[in-house]
C-alpha positions as CSV (number, residue, x, y, z in Angstrom):
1,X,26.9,0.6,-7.2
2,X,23.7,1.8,-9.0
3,X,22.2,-1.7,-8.8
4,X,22.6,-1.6,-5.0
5,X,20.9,2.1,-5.1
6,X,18.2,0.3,-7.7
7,X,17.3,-2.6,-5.1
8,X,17.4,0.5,-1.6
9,X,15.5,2.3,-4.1
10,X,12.8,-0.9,-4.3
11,X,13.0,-1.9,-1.2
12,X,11.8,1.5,0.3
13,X,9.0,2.1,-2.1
14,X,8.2,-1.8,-0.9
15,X,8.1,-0.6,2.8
16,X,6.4,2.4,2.4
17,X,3.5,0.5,0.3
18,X,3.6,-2.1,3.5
19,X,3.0,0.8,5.7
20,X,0.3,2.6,4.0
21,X,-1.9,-0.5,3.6
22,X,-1.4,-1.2,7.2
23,X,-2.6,1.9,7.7
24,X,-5.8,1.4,5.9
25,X,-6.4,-2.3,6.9
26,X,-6.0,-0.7,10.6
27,X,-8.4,2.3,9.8
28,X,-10.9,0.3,8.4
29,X,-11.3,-2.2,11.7
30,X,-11.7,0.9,13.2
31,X,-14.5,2.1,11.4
32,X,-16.0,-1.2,11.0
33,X,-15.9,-1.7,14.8
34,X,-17.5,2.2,15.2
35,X,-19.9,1.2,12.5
36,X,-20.9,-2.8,11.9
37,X,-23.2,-1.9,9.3
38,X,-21.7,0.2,7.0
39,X,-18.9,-2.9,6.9
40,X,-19.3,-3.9,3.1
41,X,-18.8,-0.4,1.7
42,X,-15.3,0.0,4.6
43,X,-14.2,-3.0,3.0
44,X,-14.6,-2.2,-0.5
45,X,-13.3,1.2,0.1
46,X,-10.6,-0.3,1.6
47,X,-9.5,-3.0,-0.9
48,X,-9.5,-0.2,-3.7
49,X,-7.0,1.7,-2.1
50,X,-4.9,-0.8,-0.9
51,X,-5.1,-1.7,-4.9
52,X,-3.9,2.0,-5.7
53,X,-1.2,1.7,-3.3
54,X,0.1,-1.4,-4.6
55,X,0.5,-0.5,-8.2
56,X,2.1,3.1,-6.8
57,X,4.4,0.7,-5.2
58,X,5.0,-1.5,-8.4
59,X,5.2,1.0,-10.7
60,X,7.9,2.6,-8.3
61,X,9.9,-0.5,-8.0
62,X,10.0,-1.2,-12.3
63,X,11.1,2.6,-12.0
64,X,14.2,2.2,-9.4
65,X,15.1,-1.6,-11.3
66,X,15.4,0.7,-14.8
67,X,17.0,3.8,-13.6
């Protein structure tokens, strides 16, 4: 039973990070089509928080797999 809970446990925090990059990745093609020239520092922007939100998620799946 817990290591069913463990892997819903993963599999939401998984989701959620799925969501919240494809939030930023749509954001940023927003901005980028507002602004063409300020592309490189969208994208860069961009990439670091999809980096952030990927070791949340990580960090949150090692944390459901243990507990």
């Amino acid at each position: 039973m817990t290591g069913t809970l463990a892997a819903i446990g993963a599999g939401i925090a998984v989701l959620g990070a799925g969501f919240g990059i494809g939030a930023i990745g749509k954001a940023a093609m927003e901005a980028i089509a507002r602004q063409p020239e300020a592309a490189s520092k969208i994208q860069t922007a961009m990439i670091i928080a999809a980096a952030l939100i990927e070791g949340v998620a990580l960090f949150a799946v090692v944390v459901a797999l243990i507990a």
